[in-house]
C-alpha positions as CSV (number, residue, x, y, z in Angstrom):
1,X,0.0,0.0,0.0
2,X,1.1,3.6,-0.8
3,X,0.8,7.0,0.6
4,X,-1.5,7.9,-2.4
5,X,-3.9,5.1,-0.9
6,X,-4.2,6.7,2.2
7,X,-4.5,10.2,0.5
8,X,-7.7,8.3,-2.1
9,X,-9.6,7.2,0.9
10,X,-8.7,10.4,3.3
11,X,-9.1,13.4,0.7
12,X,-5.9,15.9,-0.1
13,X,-7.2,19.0,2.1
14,X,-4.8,20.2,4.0
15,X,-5.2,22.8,6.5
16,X,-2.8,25.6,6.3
17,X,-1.8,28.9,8.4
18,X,0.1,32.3,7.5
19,X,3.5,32.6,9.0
20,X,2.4,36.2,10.2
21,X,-0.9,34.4,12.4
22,X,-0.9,34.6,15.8
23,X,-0.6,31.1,18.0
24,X,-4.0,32.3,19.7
25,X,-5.2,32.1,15.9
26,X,-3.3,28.5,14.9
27,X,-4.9,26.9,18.6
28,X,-8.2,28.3,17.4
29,X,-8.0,26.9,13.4
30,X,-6.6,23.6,15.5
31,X,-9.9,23.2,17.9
32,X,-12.2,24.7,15.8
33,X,-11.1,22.0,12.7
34,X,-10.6,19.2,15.3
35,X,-6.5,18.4,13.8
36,X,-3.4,18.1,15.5
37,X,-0.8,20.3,12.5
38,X,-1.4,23.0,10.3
39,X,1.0,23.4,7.2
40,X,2.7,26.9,7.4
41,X,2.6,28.6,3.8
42,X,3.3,32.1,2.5
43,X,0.9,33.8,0.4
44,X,2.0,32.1,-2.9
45,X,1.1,28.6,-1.5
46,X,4.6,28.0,-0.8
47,X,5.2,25.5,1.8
48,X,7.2,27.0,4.7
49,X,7.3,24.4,7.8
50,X,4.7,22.9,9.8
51,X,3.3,23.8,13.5
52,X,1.6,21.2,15.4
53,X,0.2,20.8,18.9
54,X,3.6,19.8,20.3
55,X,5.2,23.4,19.6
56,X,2.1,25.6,20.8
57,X,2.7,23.3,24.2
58,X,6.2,24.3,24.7
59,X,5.5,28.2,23.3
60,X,2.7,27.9,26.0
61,X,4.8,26.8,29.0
62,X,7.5,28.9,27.9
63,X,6.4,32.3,26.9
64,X,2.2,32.0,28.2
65,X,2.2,35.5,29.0
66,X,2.6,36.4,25.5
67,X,0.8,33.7,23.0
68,X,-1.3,36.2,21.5
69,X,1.1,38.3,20.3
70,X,3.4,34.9,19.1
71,X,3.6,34.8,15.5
72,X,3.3,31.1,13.8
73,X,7.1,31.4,12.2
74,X,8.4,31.5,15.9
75,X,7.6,28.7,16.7
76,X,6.8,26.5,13.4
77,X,8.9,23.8,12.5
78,X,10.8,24.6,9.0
79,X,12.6,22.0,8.2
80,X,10.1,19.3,6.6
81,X,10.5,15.1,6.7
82,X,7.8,14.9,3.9
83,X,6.5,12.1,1.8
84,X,5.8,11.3,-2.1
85,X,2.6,9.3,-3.2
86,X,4.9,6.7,-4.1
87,X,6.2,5.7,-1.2
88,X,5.3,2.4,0.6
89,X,3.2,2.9,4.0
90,X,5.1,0.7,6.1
91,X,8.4,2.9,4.9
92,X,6.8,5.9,6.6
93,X,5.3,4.5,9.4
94,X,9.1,4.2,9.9
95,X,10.3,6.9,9.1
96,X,7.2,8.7,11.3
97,X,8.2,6.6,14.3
98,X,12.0,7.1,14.0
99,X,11.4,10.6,14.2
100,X,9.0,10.8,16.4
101,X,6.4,13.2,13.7
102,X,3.0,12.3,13.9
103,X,2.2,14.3,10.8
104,X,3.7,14.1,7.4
105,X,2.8,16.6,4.5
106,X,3.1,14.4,1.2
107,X,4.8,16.4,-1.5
108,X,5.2,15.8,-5.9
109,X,7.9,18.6,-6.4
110,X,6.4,21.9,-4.5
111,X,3.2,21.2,-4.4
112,X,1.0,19.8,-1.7
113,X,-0.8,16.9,-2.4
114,X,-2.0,16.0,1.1
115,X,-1.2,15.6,4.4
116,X,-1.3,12.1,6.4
117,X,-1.3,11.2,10.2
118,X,0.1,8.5,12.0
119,X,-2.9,7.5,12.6
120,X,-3.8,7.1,9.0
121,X,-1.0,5.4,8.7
122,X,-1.8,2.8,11.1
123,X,-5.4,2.2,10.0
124,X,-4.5,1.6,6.7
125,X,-1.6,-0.9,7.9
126,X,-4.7,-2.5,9.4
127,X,-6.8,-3.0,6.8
128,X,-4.0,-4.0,4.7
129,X,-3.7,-7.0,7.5
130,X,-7.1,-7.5,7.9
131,X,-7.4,-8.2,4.3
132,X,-4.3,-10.3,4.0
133,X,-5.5,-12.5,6.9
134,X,-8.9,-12.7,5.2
135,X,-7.6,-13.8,1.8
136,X,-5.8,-16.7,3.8
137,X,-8.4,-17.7,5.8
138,X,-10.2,-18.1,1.8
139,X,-7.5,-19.7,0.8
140,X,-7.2,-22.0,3.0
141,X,-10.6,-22.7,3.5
142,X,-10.8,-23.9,-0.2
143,X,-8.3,-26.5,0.0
């Protein structure tokens, strides 16, 4: 199974913030939407870095005086581990887990194609095993 897979069954909208928002504004989008990341882009739809729960937790216990005048780029992560439709779901559940990201944006060239969670990646590890197990069980049953 393959990232695309996932992005098929999920949908490619992606939820994405201005650089020049306020935290107060990204933990509103983030409650309001019910999603643990939003992708940081600049006005051209250029990707820029990512800000997820974790970092508004540490800006919060850090600087909670001033989170409403915190601008997203403070605090967003810039430097990307993406994805490509193309690659194999068990390849980035490792790559997730050895980096300890629960979101990955999924990326052809610059543009954004979607935007997966490690829990997407996890369901669809088990309905790849659920269906494995099931064409066995067949399988066997026939012989």
């Amino acid at each position: 199974m393959k990232i695309r897979d996932i992005l098929h069954g999920k949908g490619t909208e992606v939820a994405t913030i201005s650089p020049e928002a306020t935290i107060h504004e990204a933990m509103t989008v983030l409650v309001s939407r019910r999603i643990g990341s939003l992708v940081v882009t600049d006005e051209k739809r250029k990707i820029l870095g990512i800000i997820t729960e974790r970092d508004i937790l540490r800006e919060c216990t850090a600087r909670s005086e001033r989170i409403k005048e915190t601008l997203v780029r403070e605090v967003m992560t810039p430097d990307l581990i993406i994805g490509v439709p193309d690659d194999e779901v068990s390849y980035v559940m490792g790559i997730m887990t050895q980096n300890r990201i629960r979101h990955l944006p999924v990326m052809t060239d610059e543009h954004l194609e979607g935007l997966i969670s490690i829990g997407d990646v996890v369901k669809a590890q088990l309905e790849e095993t659920e269906f494995e197990n099931r064409y066995l069980k067949d399988f066997i049953q026939r012989q």
